[in-house]
N, C-alpha and C positions, 0 to 999 in steps of 0.2 A: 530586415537585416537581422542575421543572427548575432547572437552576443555570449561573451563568456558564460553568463549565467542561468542562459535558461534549461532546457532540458536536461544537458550533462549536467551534476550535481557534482561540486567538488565543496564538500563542508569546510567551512575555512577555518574553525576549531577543532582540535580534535578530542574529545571527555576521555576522560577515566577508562580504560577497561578493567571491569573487575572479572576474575577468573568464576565466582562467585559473588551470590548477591545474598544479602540478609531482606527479611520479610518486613513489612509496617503494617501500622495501623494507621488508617487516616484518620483516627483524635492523636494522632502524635506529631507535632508539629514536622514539618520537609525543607531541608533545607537545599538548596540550589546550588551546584556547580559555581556562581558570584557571591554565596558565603552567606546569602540572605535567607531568611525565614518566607516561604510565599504566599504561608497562611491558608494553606486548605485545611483548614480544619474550624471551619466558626462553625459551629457545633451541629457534624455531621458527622456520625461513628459508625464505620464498617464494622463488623462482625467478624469478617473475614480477612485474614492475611494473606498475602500474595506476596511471589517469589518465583526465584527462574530457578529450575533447575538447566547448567548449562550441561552440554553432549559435547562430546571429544571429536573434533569434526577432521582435524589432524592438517588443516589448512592456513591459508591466511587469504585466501579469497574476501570476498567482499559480499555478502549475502543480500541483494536489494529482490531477488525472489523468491517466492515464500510459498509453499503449495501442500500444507496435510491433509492428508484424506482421513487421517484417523488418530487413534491413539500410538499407533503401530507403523503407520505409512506415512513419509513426509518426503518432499522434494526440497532443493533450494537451487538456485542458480544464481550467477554474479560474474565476476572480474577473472580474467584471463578464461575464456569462453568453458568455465567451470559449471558443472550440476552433479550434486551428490543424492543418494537416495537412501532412507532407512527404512527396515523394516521389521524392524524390533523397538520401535518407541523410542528410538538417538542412541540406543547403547553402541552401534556401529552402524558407520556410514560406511556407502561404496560410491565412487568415483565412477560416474556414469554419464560424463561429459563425450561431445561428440565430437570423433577421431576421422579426420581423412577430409573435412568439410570446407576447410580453411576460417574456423572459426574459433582460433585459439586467443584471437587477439580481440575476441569481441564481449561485449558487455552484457550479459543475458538477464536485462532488467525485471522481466515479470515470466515466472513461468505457473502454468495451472494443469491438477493434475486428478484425475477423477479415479485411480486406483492405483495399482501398485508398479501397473503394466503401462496404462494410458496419461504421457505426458506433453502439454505442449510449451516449445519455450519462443521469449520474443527478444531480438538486442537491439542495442537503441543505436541511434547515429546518425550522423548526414547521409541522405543517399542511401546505397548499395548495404552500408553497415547497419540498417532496417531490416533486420530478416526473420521469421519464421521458422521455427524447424518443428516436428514431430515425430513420436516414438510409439510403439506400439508393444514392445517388448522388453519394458523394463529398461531403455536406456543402451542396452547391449548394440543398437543401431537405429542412427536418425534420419530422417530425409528431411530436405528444406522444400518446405510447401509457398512461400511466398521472399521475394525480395523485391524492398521497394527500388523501382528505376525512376525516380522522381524527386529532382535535385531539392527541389523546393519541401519535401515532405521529412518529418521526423515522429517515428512510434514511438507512443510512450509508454503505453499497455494495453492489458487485454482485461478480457471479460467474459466467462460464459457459466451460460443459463441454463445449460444441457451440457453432459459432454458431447454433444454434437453441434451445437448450436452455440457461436461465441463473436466478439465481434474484436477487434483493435482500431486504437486510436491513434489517429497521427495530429502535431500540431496546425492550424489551419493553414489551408492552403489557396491561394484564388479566396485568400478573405472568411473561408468558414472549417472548423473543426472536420478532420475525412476519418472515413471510419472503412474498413472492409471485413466483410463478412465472411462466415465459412458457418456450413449445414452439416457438414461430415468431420467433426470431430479436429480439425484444423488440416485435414489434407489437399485442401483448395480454401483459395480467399477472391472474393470478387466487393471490386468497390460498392460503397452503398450509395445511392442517390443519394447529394449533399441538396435536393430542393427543400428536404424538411429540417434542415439545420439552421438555426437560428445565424444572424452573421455574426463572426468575433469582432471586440473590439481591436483598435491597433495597440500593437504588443502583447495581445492574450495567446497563451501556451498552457499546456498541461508540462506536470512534474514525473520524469520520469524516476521515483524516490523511494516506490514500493509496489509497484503494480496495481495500485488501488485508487489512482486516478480516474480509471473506469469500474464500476461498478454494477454488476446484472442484480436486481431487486428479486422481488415475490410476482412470481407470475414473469412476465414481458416487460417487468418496468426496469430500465436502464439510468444510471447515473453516470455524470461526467461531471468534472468539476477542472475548476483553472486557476491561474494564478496571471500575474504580469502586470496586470490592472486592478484599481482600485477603486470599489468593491472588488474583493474575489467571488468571481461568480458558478452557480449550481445548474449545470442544463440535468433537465427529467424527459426520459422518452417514457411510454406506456404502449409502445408497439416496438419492440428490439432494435430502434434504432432507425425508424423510419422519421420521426418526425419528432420534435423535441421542443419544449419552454424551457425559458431561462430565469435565472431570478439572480438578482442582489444576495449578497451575505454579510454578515456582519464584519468577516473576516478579514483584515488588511491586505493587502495585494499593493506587491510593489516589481523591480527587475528581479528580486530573488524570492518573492514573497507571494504568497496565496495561500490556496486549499492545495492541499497535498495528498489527502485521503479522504473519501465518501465510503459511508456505510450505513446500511439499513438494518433493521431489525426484520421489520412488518413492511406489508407497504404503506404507512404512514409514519413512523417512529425512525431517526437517522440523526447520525453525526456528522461531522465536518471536524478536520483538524487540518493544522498548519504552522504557518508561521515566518520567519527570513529563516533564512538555512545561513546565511553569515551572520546571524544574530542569534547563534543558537539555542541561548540561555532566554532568548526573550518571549515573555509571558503574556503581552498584553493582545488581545484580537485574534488567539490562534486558534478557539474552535465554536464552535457555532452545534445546536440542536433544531428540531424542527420535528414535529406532531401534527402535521396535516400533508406529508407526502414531498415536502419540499416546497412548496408554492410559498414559505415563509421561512426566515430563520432567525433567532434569537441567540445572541452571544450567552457560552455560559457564563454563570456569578462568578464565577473561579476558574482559572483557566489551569490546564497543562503545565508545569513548571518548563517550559522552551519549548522551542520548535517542536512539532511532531510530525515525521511522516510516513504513519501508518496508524491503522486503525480498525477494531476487529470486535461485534458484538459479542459476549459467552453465551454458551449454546445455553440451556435448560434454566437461566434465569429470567425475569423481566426487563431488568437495565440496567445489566450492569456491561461497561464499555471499557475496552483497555485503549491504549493510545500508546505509541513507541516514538524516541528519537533518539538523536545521538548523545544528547544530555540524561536520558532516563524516561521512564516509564512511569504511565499514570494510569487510574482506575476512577471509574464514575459509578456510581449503582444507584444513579438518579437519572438515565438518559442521557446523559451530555451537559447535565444542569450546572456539576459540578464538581471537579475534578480533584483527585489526591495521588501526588506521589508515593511510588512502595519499592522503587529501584532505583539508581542511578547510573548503571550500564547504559552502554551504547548499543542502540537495536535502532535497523529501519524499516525491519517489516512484524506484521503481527497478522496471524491469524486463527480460526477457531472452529473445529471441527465438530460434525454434528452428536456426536460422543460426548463432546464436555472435555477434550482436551483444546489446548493452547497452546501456540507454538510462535515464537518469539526468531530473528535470523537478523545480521547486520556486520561490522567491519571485523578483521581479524580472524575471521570463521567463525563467530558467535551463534550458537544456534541454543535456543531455551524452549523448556519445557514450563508451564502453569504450574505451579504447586502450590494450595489451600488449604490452610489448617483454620479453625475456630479456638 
């Protein structure tokens, strides 16, 4: 049975929108949205400040997809079947949502985008409002390559390891996680044999919160991750989705509560974040690190200051991890060990281009840029 609270995400606080954000240093105490002190700072000192530059996105959409390709090229998608694209690094966006489709009124939760021309997007919902579209041309016109006809099924995102090669996930169905595949770039999707999927437990779901509930690793290795139950658990494929283990995580899981975001560095080094989405300030069990490929995870010493539901390595460093939620933004440069607030904006997606930029997207048309001084 479905329930209010699983895939559709309605945050039942709303934070602060700051039109701009000021920069920290994790030795400088963070204080929390509930006015308390959360103590990342027992003596661990970044070097480096972090801050969003935000872009003029000229909306109020709702940003839950998040797709740069560069310092220069970014996508986003979200609410009222909206996708914009820049191609000047956010100083102007264009409105390249898709017209004629009947998809004005749908939710376009995860989109991924491999150039400036090549984008693919996914909307979540019961049913029929499961769909696929694809662009070839900058957005200028889409075709719908997949729509789920299967009542019992719900996408939450996608994943690819190639711009050819990508897979999406739908909540489990007949008892186990369904995933369908596509080789071309997302112009066809064909179911994947669920014999190599682990069964879900009863009430396990994925978060449709930021596109990054699925995740393509280094090489063939795949991540999914869930929520609903408690443990929040980690499935790892090592062949794109054929055949998959599962594990425990530290992370709490409850009706509104799990892993929200997977992300790998290597193929052994990855995060987990989370958290209740109706608790959104809350700190305690929301993300989890792991050094041996996932087969293990360990809570960090310090978590997130709330909920987060997104998650994104920085290109050209060793460990250093952002994490976004509706309460604010955090940075780890320990792996996942240990986390410090440097925003309090409302962001739910975050991701990070192999360039070395960073790009932040969430309610009100928020869309940010990384900005780092020493």
């Amino acid at each position: 049975m479905r329930t209010p609270t699983r895939s559709v995400l309605v945050v039942a606080a709303t934070a602060a929108l700051l039109a701009s954000s000021t920069a920290g240093y994790a030795a400088t105490p963070t204080r929390g949205s509930d006015g308390h002190d959360h103590g990342h700072v027992h003596g661990h000192h970044h070097p480096t400040a972090y801050a969003w530059r935000i872009t003029p996105t000229d909306t109020t959409a709702r940003f839950r997809g998040l797709a740069p390709v560069s310092r220069k090229v970014a996508w986003v998608s979200g609410t009222d079947g909206t996708v914009l694209r820049t191609t000047d690094g956010g100083r102007s966006w264009r409105d390249v949502s898709p017209q004629g489709l009947g998809t004005e009124a749908l939710q376009f939760r995860d989109i991924e985008a491999f150039d400036s021309r090549h984008a693919v997007i996914l909307s979540i919902g019961e049913g029929e409002d499961s769909r696929i579209l694809v662009t070839r041309d900058g957005g200028a016109s889409w075709t719908e390559s997949f729509r789920n006809t299967d009542p019992a099924a719900f996408y939450d995102c996608m994943a690819f390891s190639s711009p050819r090669k990508g897979l999406a996930l739908s909540d489990p169905v007949d008892g186990k996680f369904r995933l369908v595949e596509t080789s071309d770039g997302g112009r066809s999707w064909r179911l994947v044999d669920p014999a190599g999927m682990p069964a879900a437990q009863a009430g396990e779901f994925a978060f449709a919160a930021s596109g990054t509930c699925l995740a393509a690793g280094q090489g063939d290795r795949t991540y999914l991750v869930s929520g609903g139950v408690d443990p929040a658990r980690v499935f790892t494929s090592t062949n794109r989705g054929r055949t998959w283990t599962v594990a425990d995580s530290p992370v709490a899981g409850g009706a509104s509560a799990g892993i929200f975001s997977v992300a790998f560095r290597d193929a052994r080094r990855g995060v987990i974040v989370g958290g209740d989405f109706e608790t959104p300030t809350g700190a305690v069990d929301n993300a989890a690190w792991t050094a041996d490929g996932g087969r293990t995870w360990t809570k960090s010493r310090t978590n997130p200051s709330g909920y987060r539901s997104g998650s994104a390595w920085v290109a050209h460093t060793r460990s250093t991890v952002l994490a976004v939620g509706p309460t604010g933004s955090d940075v780890s440069t320990d792996g996942g060990r240990s986390w410090s607030t440097f925003d309090t904006g409302s962001f739910d997606a975050v991701e990070c281009t192999h360039d070395g930029a960073c790009w932040a997207s969430g309610e009100q048309g928020r869309v940010g840029v990384l900005t780092r001084h020493r």
